[in-house]
C-alpha positions in Angstrom: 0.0 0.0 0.0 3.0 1.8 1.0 4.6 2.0 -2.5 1.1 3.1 -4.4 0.7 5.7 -2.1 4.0 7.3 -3.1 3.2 6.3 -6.5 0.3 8.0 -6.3 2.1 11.3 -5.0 4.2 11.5 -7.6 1.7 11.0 -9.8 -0.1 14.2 -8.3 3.7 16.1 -8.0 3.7 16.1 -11.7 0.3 16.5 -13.0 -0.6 19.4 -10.6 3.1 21.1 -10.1 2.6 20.6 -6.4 5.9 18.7 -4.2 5.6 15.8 -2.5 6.4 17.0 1.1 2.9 19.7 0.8 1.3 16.5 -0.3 3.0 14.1 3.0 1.7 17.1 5.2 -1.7 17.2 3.6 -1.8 13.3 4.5 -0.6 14.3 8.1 -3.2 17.2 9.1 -5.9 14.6 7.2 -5.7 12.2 9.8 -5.5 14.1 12.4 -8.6 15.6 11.3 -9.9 12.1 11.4 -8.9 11.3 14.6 -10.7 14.5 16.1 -14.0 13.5 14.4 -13.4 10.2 15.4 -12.2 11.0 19.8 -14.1 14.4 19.5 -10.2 15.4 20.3 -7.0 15.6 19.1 -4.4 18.0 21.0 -2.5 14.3 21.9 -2.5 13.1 18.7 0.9 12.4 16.9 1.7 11.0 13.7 4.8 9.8 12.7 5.1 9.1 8.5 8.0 7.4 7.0 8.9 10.5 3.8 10.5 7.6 2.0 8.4 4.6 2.2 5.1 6.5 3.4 4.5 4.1 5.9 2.8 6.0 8.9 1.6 5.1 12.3 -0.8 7.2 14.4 -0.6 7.5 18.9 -2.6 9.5 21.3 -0.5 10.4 24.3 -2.6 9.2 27.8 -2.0 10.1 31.1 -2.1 6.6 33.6 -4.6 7.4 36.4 -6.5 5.8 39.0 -9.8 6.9 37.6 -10.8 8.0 34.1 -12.1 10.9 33.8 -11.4 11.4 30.0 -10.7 8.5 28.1 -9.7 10.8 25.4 -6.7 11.7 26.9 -6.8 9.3 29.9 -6.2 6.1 30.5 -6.6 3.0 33.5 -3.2 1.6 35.0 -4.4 -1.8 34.1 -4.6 -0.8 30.4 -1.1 1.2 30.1 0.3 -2.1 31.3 -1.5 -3.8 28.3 1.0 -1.1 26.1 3.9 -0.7 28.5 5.0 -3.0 31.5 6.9 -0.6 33.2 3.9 2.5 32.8 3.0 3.9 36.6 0.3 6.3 37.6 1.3 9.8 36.3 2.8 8.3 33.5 2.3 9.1 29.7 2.2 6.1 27.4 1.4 5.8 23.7 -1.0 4.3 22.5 -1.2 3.2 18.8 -4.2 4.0 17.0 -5.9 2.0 14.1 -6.9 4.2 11.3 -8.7 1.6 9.9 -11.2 1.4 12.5 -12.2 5.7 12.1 -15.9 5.6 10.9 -17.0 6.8 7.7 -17.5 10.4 8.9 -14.1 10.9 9.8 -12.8 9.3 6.5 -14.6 11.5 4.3 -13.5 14.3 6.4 -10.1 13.1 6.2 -10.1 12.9 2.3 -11.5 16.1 1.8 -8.9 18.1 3.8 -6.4 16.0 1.3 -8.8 17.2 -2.0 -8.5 20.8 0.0 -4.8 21.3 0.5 -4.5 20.3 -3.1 -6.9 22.2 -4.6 -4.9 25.0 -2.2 -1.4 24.1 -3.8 -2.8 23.7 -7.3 -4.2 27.1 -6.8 -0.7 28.8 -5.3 1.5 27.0 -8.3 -0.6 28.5 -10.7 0.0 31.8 -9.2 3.5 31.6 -8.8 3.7 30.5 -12.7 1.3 33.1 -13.7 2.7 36.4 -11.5 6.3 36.2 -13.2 4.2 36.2 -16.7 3.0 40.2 -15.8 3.2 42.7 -18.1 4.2 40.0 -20.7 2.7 38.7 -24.1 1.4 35.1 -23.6 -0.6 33.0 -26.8 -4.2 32.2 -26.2 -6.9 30.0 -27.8 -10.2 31.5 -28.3 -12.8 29.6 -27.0 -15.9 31.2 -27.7 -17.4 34.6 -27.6 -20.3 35.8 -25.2 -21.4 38.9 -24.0 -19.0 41.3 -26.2 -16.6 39.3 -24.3 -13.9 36.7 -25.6 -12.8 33.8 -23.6 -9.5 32.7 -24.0 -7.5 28.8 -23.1 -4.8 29.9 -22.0 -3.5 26.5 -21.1 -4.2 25.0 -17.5 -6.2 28.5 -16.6 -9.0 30.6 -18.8 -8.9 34.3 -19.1 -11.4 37.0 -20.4 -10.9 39.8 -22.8 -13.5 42.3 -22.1 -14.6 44.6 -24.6 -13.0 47.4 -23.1 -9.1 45.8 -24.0 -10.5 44.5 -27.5 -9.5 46.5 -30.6 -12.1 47.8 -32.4 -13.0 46.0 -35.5 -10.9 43.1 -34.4 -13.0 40.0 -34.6 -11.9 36.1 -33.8 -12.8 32.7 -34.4 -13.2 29.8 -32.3 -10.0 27.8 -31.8 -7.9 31.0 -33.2 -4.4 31.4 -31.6 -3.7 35.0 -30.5 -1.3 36.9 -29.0 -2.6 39.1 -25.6 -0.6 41.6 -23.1 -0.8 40.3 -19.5 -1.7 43.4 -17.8 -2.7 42.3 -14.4 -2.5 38.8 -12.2 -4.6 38.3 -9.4 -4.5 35.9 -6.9 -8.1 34.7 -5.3 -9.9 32.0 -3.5 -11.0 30.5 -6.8 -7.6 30.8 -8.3 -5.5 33.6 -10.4 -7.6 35.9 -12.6 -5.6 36.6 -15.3 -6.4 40.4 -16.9 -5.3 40.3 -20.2 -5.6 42.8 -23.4 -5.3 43.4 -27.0 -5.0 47.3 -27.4 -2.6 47.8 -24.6 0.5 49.7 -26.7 3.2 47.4 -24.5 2.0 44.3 -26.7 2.9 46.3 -29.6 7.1 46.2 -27.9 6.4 42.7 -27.2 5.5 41.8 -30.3 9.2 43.6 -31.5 11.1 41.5 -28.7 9.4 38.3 -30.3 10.6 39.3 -33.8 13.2 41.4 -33.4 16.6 40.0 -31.7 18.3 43.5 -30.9 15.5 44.1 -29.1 15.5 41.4 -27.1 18.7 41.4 -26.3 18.6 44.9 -25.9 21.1 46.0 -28.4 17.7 48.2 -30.0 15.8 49.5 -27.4 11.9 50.8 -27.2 12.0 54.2 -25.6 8.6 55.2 -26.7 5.3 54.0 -27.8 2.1 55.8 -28.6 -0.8 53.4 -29.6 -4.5 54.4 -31.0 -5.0 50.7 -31.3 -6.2 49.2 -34.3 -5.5 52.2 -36.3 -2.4 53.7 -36.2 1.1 52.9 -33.8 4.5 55.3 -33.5 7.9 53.8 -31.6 10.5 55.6 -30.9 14.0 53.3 -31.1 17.6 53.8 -30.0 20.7 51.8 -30.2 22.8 51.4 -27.6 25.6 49.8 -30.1 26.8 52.5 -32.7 27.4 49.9 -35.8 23.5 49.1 -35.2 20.8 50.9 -37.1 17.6 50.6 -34.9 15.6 51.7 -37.2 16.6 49.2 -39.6 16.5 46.3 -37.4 13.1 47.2 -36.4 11.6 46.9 -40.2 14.0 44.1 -41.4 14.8 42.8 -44.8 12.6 43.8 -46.9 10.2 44.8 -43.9 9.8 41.1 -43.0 10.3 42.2 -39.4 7.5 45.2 -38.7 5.2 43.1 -41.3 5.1 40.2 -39.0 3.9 42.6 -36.5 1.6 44.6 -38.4 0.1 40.7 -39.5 -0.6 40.0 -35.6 -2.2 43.4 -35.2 -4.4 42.7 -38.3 -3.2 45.5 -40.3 -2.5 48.0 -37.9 0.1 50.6 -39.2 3.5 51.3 -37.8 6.1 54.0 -38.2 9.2 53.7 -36.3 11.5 57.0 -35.5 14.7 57.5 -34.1 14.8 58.4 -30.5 16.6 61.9 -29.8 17.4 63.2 -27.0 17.0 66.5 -28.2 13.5 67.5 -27.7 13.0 69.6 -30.7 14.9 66.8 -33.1 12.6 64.2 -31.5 9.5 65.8 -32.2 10.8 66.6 -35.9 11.2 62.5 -36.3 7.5 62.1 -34.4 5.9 63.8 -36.7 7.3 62.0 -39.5 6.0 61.3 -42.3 5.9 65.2 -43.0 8.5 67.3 -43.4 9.3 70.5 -41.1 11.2 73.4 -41.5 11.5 74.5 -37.9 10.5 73.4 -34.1 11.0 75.2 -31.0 10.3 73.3 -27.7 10.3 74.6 -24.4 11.2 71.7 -22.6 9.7 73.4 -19.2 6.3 73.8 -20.5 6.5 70.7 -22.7 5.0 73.1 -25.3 6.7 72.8 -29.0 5.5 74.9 -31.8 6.2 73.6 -35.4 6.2 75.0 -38.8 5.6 73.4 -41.7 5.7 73.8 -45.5 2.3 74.6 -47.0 1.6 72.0 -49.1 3.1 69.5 -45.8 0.6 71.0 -43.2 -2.4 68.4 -43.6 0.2 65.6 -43.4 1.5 67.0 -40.3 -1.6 66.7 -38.6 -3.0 63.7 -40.0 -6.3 62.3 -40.6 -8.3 63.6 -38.4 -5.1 64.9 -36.2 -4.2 61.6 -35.5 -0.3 62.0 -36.4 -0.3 65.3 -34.6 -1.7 63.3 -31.7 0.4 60.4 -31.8 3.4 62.7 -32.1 2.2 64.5 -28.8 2.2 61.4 -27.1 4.7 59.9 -28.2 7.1 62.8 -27.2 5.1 64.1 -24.1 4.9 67.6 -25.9 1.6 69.8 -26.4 2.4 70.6 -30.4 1.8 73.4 -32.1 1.2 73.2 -35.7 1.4 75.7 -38.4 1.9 76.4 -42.0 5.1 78.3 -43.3 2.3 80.8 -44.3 0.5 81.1 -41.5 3.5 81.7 -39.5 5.5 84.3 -42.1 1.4 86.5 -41.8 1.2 86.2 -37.8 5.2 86.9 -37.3 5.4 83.8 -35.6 8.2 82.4 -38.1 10.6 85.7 -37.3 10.0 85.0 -33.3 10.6 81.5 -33.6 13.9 81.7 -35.5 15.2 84.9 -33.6 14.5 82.5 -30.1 16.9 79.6 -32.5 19.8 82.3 -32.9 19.2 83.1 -29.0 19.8 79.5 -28.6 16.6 77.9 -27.4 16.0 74.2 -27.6 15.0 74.2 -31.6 16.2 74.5 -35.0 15.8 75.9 -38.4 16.6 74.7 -42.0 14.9 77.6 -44.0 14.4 76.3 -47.0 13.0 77.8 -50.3 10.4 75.4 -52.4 10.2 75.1 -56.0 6.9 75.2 -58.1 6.7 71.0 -57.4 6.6 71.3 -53.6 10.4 70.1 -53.3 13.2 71.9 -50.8 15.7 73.5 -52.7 18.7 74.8 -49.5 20.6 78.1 -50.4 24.1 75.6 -49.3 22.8 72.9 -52.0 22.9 70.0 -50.1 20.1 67.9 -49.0 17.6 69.4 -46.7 16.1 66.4 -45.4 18.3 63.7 -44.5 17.7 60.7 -42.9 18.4 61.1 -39.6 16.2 64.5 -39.8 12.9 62.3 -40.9 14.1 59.6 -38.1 14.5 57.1 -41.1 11.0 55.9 -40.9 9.5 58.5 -43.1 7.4 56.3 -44.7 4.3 54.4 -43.4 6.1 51.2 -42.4 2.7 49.2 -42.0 
């Protein structure tokens, strides 16, 4: 019996993640359980188990009297000599106890504090697996949809993606893999709750660290992210290794790299920047895919105003402002947008680039346009290059 018991155990060890020892204890506090519901007490009650073999034997500690007053924890001299010879009144013997004689009450008892402490372990392993997976991306089967809400298998324990963390537009089938942000684990009576999410923007970097391997091993890094999900995504990169374009490794060959993220997102568009440290340079790449011709940020205010060519403005701002907006966000600035002509009328063009030569946070290129639209500088070089758009200027997704 001995051996299937630990056979058993180990059994349970590796099917429910929970060690052998919790499970030994269980067993322990189980029949000590039985013996109270068996004596009505059990404060001198021992059991001794055998972690090896799980043999166990069970003793209640008695006091030798004269009289009985409790036989629960008292006992005749005649009977002590029956389990020791040499026991005396005043005297504590030990006498074995049968647990195969407990009634049927007490064994049901005794196998549901067992069930209990497992379903307690169970319940504690998942949470220890589940707490390191926060503010991770884990995959997920859809089970079924009810209620405007999806519910996801994710494995040995189910999760719900209310409507508020769905993407608009986004819709999925049963048995449909998908990829979901952990934002929040719980732990409760009935087990973790596992808050997950689909328009969070961090799934949008995890999805990177999945594809891309500078940025998981942190050779590219993520500095920024501004998400209106299922619509429209900006990241601003950096490399912390100079012979590493971050940019570059972000979209791939041949864009393999951001595509494979854009396909998980179900189309959602991407542009990847530069990261600057310079405010005004940053916000410059933000704002990409338009071109600028002069930003002035006031980093105490975190106020920037912007001037753009004419024909650039509606580019600038975006379908209804949304590049504007993601640029704001993505930068932490309140932006200021205006056209080269609206600045040159209100005089805010001659303030902006007196403040330059003062030597505020900004910069000015100043360029003259031909009848096409394209910048043609006094110096003849390029106006734009590629570090001024951030390299992204395109719409990557």
């Amino acid at each position: 019996m001995s051996k299937e018991l630990m056979d058993a155990l180990e059994a349970v060890e590796k099917e429910h993640n929970i060690s052998k020892d919790t499970l030994l204890d269980a067993i322990e506090n189980s029949l000590i359980q039985a013996c109270r519901n068996n004596y009505g007490k059990a404060d001198n009650i021992h059991v001794e188990m055998n972690r090896e073999t799980g043999d166990f034997a069970i003793h209640a500690d008695l006091e030798v009297v004269d009289e009985v007053e409790d036989p629960a924890l008292q006992v005749t001299l005649a009977e002590a000599k029956l389990i020791d010879p040499k026991a005396q009144v005043g005297d504590i013997v030990h006498k074995p106890i049968d647990s195969k004689k407990f009634g049927r009450i007490a064994t049901t008892n005794a196998k549901n504090v067992i069930l209990q402490k497992i379903r307690e372990e169970e319940r504690k392993a998942l949470y220890r697996d589940w707490c390191c997976k926060e503010r991770d991306m884990v995959t997920g089967v859809v089970q079924r949809y009810a209620n405007h809400n999806y519910y996801i298998d994710l494995g040995k324990i189910d999760a719900v993606l209310p409507e508020s963390e769905q993407v608009k537009g986004e819709v999925f089938q049963p048995t449909e893999r998908i990829k979901l942000y952990v934002v929040e684990v719980k732990d409760t009576n009935r087990g973790p709750r596992i808050s997950v999410s689909r328009s969070h923007p961090e799934l949008v970097k995890r999805l990177f660290e999945s594809e891309v391997a500078e940025v998981k091993a942190g050779i590219v890094e993520i500095v920024a992210i501004a998400r209106e999900a299922g619509s429209r995504t900006k990241i601003a990169v950096k490399s912390n290794d100079p012979n590493v374009d971050p940019v570059g490794a972000c979209v791939g060959m041949n864009g393999d790299r951001v595509n494979a993220v854009v396909h998980e997102l179900r189309g959602e568009k991407i542009d990847i920047i530069n990261w600057d440290d310079n405010a005004a340079f940053l916000i410059e790449n933000a704002l990409s895919p338009a071109k600028v011709i002069l930003v002035m940020a006031d980093e105490d205010e975190k106020e920037a105003q912007v001037i753009v060519p004419d024909f650039q403005l509606s580019l600038a701002i975006g379908k209804e402002g949304q590049n504007a907006r993601l640029a704001a966000k993505l930068t932490g600035y309140r932006i200021d947008i205006k056209s080269e002509t609206e600045a040159r009328e209100s005089g805010l063009l001659d303030q902006l680039e007196q403040g330059y030569e003062d030597g505020f946070e900004g910069y000015s290129d100043e360029p003259l346009y031909d009848e096409d639209g394209e910048a043609v500088p006094e110096d003849g070089e390029d106006l734009f290059t590629d570090d001024a758009q951030g390299g992204s200027g395109d719409d990557l997704g």
